[in-house]
Structure formats: C-alpha cells, structure tokens
N, C-alpha and C positions, 0 to 999 in steps of 0.2 A: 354144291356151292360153286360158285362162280368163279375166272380167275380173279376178279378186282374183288369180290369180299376177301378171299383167300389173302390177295396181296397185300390189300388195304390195313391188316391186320397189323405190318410194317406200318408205325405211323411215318417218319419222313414218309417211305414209297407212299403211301396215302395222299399224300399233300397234291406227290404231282400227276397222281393217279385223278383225284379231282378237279385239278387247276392245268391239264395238260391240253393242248389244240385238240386231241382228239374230242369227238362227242358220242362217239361208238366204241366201244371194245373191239378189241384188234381181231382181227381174223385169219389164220394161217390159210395161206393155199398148197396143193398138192400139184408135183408137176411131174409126167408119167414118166419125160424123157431127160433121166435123172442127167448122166453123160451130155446131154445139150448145155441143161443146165451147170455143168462143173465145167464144162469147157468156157461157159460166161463169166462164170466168176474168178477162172482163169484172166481174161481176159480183161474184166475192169479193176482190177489190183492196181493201186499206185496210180489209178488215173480218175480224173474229176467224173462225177452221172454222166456229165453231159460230153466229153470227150469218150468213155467207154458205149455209150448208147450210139454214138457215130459209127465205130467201129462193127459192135453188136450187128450193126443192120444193115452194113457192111456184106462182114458172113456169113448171114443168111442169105443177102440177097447172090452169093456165090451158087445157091444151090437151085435148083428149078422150082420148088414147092415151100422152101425157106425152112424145111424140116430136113437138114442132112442126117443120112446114116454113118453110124462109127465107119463104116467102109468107106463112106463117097468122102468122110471125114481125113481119112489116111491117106487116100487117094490123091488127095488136093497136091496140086505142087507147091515144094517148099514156099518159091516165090510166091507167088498165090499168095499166098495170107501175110507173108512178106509185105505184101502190097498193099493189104487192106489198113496197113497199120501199125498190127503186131510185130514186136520185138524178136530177135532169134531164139530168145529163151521162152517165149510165149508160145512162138508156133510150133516147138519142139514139144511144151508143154501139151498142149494142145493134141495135138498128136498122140501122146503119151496116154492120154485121157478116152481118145476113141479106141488105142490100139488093145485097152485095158480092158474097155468092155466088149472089143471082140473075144480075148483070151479069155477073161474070166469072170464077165460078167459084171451088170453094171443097172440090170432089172427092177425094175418096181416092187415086184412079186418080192424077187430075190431079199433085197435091202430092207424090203416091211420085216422081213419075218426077225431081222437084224436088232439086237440090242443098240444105243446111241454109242457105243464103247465098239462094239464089233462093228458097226460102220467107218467109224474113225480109223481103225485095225486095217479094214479091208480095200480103205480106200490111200489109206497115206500111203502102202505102199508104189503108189502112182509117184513116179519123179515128178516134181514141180505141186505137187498138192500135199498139203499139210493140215494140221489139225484145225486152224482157224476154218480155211474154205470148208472142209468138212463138214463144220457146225453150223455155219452158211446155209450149208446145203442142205443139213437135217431142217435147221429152220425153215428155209423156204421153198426148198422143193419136197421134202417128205412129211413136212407140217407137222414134226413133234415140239409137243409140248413144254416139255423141259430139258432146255439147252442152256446150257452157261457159259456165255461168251469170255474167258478171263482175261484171254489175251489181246480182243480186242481194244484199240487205243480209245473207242469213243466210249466203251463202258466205262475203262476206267477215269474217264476225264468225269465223266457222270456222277462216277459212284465217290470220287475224291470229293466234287463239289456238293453232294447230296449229303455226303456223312463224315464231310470233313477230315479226310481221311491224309494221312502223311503217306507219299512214297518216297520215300529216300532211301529204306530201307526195303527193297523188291520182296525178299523172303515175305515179311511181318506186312507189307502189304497186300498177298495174292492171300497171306493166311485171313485176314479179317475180309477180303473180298466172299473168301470162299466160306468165312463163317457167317457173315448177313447173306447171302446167294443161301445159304443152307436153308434158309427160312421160307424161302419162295417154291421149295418143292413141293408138287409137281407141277410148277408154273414158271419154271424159270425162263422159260423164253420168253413168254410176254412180259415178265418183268423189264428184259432187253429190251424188246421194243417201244417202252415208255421209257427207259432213260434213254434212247436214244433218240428221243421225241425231244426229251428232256436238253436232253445239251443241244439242241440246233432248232427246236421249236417247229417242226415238223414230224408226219409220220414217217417211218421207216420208209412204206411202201414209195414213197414219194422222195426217198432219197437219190 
C-alpha cells in the first residue's frame, strides 16, 4: 500500500492529500554526510530560506571542494564563520556538531542501524541540537518514514487548522496531536510534509 492510500484513509488528511500543489507523492532523499547536514540545520534556525541559503553557501564556499570535514570543520577560526554570518551560539554550536562526530561518531552506516528514538538519544546529547533538528534530520538526511514532527510550529498551525483543534490547553493539545499522528503509522513523515504543504501552499522541499 502506498503512503497516500494509507493516509487517505484519514478523511480531513484525504482532502488536502488530493487538493494539495503537489502532483507527485513526496519523495525522501538520503544524505551520506549526516554532520554536514546538522550543521545546516544548525544554521537556518530562526532565519527566513533565503537568509539561511545565503549564509549555507557562505560555508561551504569556506572550504576548497565545498565538502568540509568535522576536522577542517573545528579547524575553522572562531571569527571565520563569525564572519559568514553565524551568531556566537551558532558557531559554538556548530563546532560542537563536528567535534561530536570526530569523538563519537556521526556515520551513515552508524545511524541506519539506529532506531528513530536512539538517534534523537545520541544526537541530542550535542550542546545546541535538540529533538526538533533531530527529526529534521531523520526526515531529510536519513529518509525515514515515520517521523512526527509535535513540536514543530508549522504542524501545529496545520493540524489546529485541519482538525480544528483548541490550544489553549498544551497538555490536551499534543494529547489529540499525538492521537490523529497515531493513525498515520508508518507514514508519519509524509503526513508532515503535506500539512506543511498545507499551511504555506508549497512543497517542503521548496521551503
């Protein structure tokens, strides 16, 4: 079964499962140099696409081949990436993120073999990275399936507006989030990426 039958099964999610800009079913990609990747999503937190894509291309272009290693990564001086942009808590972050997968790993190999729970475990302990970028990351650099983004702001603006849903009360709202999200197993990621189609009327990948 497909994920949109599976979804579709969810009438609301049906609606805008059929009525959404997409014309394809979403497609996760895989991206080897996971640590590149968490360092980016470091990086565009709290700032618009196209202010984080400046920066983005920024720090690569620091590097000779635009593929830095955690090494050439830690290496950099402070000011350096100071300069590209980043914040003092970003370039520390940052840092924190390559120095992470010299010590202890931050592998492709490594991370497949990882439950979506043991990734979150093994990565949050990184100062500056938390459970949202995490899921981020599962999402879009290790292209699992079912991920359920709670914490993000634009699910929930999504999923208030989809199922009418009251926050006023946080508990009794993450409880009903995480009781429709129950339904979408094992698809819960693509569920996210069509409500967040949903509230801004584009794909993710084009965010």
């Amino acid at each position: 079964m497909s994920y949109i039958e599976h979804l579709s099964k969810d009438k609301k999610l049906a609606k805008i499962l059929a009525n959404g800009p997409s014309k394809d079913p979403f497609k996760l990609k895989k991206e080897k140099q996971v640590y590149l990747q968490l360092c980016g999503s470091i990086m565009s937190q709290q700032l618009s696409t196209k202010v984080a894509a400046v920066i983005w291309k920024r720090f690569l272009e620091l590097y000779k081949d635009g593929k830095p290693t955690p090494e050439q990564i830690v290496n950099t001086p402070y000011d350096t990436l100071r300069g590209i942009g980043l914040s003092n808590a970003k370039v520390r972050y940052v840092q924190n993120v390559a120095q992470f997968a010299i010590d202890h790993g931050m592998e492709w190999t490594q991370l497949q073999k990882m439950s979506n729970e043991e990734v979150i475990t093994h990565l949050t302990q990184i100062k500056g990275v938390g459970r949202w970028t995490t899921e981020m990351l599962l999402m879009f650099a290790l292209g699992r399936e079912d991920v359920f983004a709670i914490d993000d702001l634009g699910i929930q603006t999504a999923m208030i507006k989809l199922y009418k849903l009251d926050n006023s009360d946080k508990k009794s709202f993450r409880d009903k989030m995480l009781r429709i999200s129950a339904k979408w197993a094992p698809f819960r990621t693509f569920a996210c990426l069509h409500l967040w189609e949903f509230k801004d009327g584009k794909k993710e990948s084009e965010r």
